[in-house]
Backbone as CSV, one residue per row, in Angstrom:
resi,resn,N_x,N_y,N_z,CA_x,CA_y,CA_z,C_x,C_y,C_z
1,UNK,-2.894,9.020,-5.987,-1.821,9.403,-5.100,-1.540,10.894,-5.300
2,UNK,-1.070,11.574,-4.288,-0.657,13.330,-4.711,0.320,13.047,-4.009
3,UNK,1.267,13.857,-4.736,2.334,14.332,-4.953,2.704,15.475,-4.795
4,UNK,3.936,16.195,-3.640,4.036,17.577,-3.572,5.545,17.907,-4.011
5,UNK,5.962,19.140,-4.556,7.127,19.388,-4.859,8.371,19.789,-3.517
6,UNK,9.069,19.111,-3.206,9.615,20.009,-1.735,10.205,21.533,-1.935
7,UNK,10.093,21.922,-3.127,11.164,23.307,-3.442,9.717,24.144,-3.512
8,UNK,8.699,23.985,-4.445,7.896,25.074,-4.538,6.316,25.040,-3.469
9,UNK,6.142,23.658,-3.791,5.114,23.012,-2.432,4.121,23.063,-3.859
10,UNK,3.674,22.872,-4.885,3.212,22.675,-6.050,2.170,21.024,-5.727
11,UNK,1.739,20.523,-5.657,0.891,19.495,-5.597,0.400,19.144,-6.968
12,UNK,0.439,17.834,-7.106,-0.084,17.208,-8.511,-0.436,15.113,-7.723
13,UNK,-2.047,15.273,-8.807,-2.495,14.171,-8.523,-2.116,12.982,-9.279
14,UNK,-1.844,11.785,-9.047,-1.474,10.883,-10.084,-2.135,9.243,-9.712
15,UNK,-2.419,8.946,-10.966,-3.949,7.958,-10.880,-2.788,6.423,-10.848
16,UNK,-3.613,5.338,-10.541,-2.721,4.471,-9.991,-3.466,3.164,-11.543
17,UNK,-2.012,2.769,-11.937,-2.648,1.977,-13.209,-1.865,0.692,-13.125
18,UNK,-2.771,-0.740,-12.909,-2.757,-1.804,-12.779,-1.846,-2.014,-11.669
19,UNK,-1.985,-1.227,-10.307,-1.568,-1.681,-9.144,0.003,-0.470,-9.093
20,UNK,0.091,-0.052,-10.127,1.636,0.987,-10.142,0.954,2.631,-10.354
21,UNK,1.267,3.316,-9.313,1.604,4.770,-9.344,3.056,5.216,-10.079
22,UNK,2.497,6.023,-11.514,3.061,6.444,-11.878,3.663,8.055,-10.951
23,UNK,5.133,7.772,-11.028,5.296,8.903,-9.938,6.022,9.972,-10.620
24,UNK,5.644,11.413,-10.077,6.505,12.061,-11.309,7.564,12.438,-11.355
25,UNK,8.590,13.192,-11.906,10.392,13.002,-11.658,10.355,14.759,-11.869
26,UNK,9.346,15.579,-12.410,9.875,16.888,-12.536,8.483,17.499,-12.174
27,UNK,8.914,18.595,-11.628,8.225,19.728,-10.925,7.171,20.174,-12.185
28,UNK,5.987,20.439,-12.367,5.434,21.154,-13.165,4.987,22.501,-13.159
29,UNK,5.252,22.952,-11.879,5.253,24.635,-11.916,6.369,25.124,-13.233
30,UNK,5.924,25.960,-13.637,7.008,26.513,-15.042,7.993,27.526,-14.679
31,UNK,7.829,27.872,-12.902,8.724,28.751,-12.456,9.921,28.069,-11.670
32,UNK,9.354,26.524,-11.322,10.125,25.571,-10.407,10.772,24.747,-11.498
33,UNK,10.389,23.701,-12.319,10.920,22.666,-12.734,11.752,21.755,-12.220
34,UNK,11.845,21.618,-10.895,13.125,20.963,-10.120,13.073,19.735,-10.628
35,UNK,13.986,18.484,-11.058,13.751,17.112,-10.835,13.834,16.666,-9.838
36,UNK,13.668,15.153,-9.628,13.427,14.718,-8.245,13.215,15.253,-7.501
37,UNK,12.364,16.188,-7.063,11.713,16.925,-5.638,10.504,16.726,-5.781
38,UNK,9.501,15.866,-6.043,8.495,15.101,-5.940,8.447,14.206,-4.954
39,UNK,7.310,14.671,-3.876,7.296,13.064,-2.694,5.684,13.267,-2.521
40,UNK,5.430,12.137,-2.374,4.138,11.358,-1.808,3.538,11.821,-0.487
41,UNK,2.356,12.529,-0.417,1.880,12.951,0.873,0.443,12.388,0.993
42,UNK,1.071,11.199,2.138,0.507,10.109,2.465,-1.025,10.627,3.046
43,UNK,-1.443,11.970,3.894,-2.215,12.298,4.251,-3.402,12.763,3.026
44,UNK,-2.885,12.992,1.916,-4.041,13.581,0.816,-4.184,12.562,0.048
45,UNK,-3.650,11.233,0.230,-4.039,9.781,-0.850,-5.219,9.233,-0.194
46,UNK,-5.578,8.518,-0.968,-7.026,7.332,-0.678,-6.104,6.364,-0.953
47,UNK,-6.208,5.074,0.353,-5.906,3.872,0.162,-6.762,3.208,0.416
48,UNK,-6.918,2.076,-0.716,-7.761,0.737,-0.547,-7.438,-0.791,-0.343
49,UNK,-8.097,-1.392,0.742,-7.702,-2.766,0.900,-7.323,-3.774,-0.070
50,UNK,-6.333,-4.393,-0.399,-6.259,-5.448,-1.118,-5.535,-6.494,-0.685
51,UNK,-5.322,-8.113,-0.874,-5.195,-8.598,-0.240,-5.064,-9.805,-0.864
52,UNK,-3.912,-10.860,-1.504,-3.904,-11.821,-2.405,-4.169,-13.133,-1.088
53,UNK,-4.891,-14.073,-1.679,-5.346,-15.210,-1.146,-5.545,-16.409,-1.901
54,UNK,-4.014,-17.526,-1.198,-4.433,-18.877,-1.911,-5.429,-19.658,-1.601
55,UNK,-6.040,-20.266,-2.089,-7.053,-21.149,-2.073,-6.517,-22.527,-2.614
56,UNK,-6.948,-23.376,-1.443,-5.802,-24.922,-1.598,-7.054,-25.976,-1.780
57,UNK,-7.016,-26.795,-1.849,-8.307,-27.842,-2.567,-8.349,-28.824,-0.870
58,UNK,-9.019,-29.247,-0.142,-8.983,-29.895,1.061,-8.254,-31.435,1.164
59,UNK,-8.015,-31.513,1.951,-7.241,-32.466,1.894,-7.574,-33.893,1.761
60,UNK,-8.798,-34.104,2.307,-9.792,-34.429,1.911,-10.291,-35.028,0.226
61,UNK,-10.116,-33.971,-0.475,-10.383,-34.490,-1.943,-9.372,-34.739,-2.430
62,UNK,-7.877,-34.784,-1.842,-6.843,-35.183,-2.861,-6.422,-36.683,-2.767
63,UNK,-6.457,-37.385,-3.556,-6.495,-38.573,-3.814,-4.866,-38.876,-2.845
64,UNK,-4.412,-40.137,-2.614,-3.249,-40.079,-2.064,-2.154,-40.152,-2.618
65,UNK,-0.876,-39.637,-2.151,0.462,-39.204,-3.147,0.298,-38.122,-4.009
66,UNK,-0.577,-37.349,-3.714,-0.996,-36.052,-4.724,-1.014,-35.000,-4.139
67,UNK,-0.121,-34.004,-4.537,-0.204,-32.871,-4.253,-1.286,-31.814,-4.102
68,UNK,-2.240,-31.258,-3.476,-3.444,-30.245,-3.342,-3.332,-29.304,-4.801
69,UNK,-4.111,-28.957,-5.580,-3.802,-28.099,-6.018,-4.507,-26.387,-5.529
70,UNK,-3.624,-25.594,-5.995,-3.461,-23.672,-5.092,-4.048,-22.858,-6.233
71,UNK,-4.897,-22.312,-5.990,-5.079,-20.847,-6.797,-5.239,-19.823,-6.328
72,UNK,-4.851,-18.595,-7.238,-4.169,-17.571,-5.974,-5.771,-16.604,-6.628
73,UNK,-6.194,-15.614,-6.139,-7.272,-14.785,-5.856,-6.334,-13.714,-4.964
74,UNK,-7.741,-12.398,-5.480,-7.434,-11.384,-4.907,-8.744,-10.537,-4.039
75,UNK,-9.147,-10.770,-3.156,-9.737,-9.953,-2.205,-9.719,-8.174,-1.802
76,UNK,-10.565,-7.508,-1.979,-10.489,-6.595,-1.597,-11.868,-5.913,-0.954
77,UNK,-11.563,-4.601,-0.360,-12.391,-3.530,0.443,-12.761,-4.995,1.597
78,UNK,-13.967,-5.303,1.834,-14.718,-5.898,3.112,-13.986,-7.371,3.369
79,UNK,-13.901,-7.682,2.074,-13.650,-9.559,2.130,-11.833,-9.305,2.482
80,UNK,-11.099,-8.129,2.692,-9.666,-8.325,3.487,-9.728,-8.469,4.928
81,UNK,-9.363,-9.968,5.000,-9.334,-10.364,6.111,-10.416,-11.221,6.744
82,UNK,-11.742,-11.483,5.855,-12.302,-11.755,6.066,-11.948,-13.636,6.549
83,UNK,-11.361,-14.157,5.517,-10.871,-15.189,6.107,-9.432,-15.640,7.018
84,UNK,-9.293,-16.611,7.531,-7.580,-16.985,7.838,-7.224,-17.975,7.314
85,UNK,-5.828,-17.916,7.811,-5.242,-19.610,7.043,-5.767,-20.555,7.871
86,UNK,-6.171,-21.589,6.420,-6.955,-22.775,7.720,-7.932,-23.266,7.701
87,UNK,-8.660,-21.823,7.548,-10.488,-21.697,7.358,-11.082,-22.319,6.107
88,UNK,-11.854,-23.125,5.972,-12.435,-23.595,5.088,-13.676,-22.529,4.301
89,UNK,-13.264,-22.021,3.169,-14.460,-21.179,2.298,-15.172,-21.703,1.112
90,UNK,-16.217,-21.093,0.416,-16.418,-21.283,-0.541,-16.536,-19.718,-1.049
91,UNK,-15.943,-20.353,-2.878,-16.146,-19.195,-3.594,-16.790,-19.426,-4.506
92,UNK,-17.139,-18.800,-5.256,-18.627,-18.412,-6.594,-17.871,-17.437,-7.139
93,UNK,-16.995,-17.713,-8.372,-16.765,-16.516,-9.377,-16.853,-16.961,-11.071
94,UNK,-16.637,-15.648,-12.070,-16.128,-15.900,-13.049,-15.236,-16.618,-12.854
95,UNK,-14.210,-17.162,-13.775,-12.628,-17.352,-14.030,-12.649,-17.225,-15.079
96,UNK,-11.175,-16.679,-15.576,-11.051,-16.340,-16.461,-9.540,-16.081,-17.022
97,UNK,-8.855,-17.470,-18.093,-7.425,-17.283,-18.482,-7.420,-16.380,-19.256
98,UNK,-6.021,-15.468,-19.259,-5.536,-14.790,-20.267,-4.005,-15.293,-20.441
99,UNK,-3.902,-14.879,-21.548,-1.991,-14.703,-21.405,-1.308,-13.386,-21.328
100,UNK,-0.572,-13.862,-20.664,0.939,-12.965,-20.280,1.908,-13.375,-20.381
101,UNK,2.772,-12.447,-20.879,4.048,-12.598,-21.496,4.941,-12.303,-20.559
102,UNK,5.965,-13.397,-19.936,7.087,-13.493,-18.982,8.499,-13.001,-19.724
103,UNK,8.503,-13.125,-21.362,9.898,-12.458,-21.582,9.383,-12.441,-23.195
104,UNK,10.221,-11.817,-24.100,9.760,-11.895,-25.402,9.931,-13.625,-25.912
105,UNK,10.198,-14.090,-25.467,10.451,-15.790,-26.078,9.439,-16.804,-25.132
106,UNK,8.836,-16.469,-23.906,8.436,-17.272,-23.152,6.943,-17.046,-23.023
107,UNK,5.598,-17.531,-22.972,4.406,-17.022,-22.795,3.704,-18.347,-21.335
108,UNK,2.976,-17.236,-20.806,2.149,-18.280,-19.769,0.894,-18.083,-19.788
109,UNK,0.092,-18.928,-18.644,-1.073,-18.370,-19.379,-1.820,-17.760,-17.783
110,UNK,-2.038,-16.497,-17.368,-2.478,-15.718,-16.267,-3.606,-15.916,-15.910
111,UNK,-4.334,-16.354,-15.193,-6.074,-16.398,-14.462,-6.275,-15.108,-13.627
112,UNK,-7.448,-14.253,-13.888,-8.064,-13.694,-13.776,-9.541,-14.131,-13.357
113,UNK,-9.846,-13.232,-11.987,-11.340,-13.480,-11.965,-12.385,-11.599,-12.589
């Protein structure tokens, strides 16, 4: 993402880490230093497709009185949009649990492909 100063017009690039742009709060010209006069100029960023997608089990294989079970996936660049709701797919991946921590007392366990 880049970032321009509105007081000096100073530009600074800032790399995007686990889905969050760190954004910056002070000017780094050493003649400006303004805070908050940092904004986002949407024309000098690269944006890339992404696109979360549940995947529900058919209805078909769920025995009766049973709920489908959902797993959520994330799609990106070509495969956004590639499907709709509805559409029947198949997927072929790793999987892969980790844990993540919801509060210091509580743990779950996160899937990753």
């Amino acid at each position: 993402a880049y970032f321009e100063c509105s007081v000096c017009k100073m530009g600074e690039e800032r790399s995007i880490d686990r889905g969050r742009i760190d954004e910056p709060t002070v000017c780094r010209n050493e003649n400006c230093g303004a805070r908050r006069s940092m904004s986002i100029v949407h024309n000098r960023c690269t944006f890339k497709d992404k696109q979360l997608i549940k995947i529900q089990a058919t209805p078909e294989s769920v025995p009766p009185g049973e709920t489908p079970q959902t797993v959520s996936a994330w799609a990106y660049h070509t495969l956004v949009d590639a499907a709709r709701p509805g559409d029947r797919i198949e997927i072929t991946e790793i999987f892969r649990a980790s844990a993540s921590r919801l509060s210091s007392r509580q743990r779950n366990e996160r899937q990753s492909t």
